[in-house]
N, C-alpha and C positions, 0 to 999 in steps of 0.2 A: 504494500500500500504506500505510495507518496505522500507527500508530505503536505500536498495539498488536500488528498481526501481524513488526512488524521486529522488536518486544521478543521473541514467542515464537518468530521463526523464529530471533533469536538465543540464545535461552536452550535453543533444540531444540540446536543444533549445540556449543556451547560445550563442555557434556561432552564430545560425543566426541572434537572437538580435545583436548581434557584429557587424556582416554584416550589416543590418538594418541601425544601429546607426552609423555606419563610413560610409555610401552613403550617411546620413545628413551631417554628419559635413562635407563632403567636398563639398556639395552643399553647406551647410555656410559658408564653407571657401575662399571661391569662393566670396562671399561677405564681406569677409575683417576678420581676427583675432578674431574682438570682438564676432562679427557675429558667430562664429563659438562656441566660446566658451558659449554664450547664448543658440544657439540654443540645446546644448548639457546638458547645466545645467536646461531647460525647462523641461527636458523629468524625471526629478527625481520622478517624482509619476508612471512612466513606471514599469513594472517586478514588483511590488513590494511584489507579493504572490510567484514569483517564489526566489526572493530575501531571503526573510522569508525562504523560505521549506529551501533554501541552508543551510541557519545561523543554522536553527533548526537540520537541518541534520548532517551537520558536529558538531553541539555541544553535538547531540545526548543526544535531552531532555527526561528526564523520565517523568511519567505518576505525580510523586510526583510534579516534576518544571513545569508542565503543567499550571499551574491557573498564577504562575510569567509569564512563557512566553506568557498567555495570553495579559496579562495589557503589554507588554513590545509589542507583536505585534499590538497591536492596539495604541501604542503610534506612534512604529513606522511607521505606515499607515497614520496618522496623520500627523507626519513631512512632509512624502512625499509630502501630500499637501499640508500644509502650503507653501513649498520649491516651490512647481512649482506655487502655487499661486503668491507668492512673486516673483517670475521671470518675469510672463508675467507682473506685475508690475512694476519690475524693464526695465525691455526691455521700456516699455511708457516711465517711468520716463530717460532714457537715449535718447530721443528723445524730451525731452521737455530741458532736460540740454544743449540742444548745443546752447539753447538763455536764459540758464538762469545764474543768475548774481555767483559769485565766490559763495555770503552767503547760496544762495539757493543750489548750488550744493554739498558743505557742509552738508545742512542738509539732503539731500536726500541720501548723502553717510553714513550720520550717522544712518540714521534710517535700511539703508539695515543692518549695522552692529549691530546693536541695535537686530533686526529681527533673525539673524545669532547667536548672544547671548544669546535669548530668545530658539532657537533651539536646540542649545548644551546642557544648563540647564533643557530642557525639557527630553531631550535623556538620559543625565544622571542621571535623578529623576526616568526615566523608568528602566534605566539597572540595577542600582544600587541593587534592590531588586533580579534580575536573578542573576545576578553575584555574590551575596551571597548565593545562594543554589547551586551552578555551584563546582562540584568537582574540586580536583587540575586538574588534564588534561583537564574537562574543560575550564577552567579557561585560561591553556593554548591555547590552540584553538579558544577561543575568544577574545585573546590577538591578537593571527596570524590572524583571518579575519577582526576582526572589527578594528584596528587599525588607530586611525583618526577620528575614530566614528562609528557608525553604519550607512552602506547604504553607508560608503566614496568610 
């Protein structure tokens, strides 16, 4: 498949994921702020091949950067799990917080960010090796999508 029918068969789907994804959050929303914003951040191991084809497509890998963007997509496949794992973790643990003492709530906020650290360092041990065979306009180009991180 070229690189033009992955751009349309992703630009075909992306609405309705969009669509999809905004009738949750406003069924979460409906249950309060937080609610919404969990149930949003839950869904991060969702699209994540259609995610990839995009990244891959707009950076327009060569056959050379193929074996980096391997390790780099299976890290990032990886994350996504972690990430939703850790969520429906966090969602318990925010349920167990509203009766627990100030220390414990501490440490539970520390560990989600400990988690969220581990994350980033993980992403950028992955990208680190792409983004060195990545042309200058690459380079550009994954400055404009991934900005934030990859997957933000």
């Amino acid at each position: 498949m070229n690189l033009r029918k992955i751009s349309l068969t992703i630009l075909t789907i992306l609405p309705t994921a969009g669509a999809a994804l905004a009738q949750e959050a406003d069924l979460a929303r409906s249950a309060g702020p937080a609610a919404a914003n969990q149930a949003m951040a839950c869904q991060a191991d969702q699209h994540v091949d259609g995610q990839l084809a995009f990244i891959k497509a707009e950076l327009r890998i060569t056959q050379e950067q193929e074996p980096v963007w391997s390790v780099f997509a299976e890290s990032f496949r990886a994350d996504k799990q972690r990430k939703t794992e850790a969520c429906f973790a966090a969602q318990e643990q925010a349920r167990k917080m509203t009766s627990a003492s100030l220390l414990d709530s501490m440490k539970l906020m520390e560990t989600r960010l400990s988690e969220q650290l581990d994350s980033l360092r993980s992403m950028e041990a992955a990208i680190q090796p792409l983004y060195g065979m990545l042309s200058k306009d690459q380079r550009k180009k994954a400055d404009e999508i991934l900005r934030g991180g990859p997957g933000m």
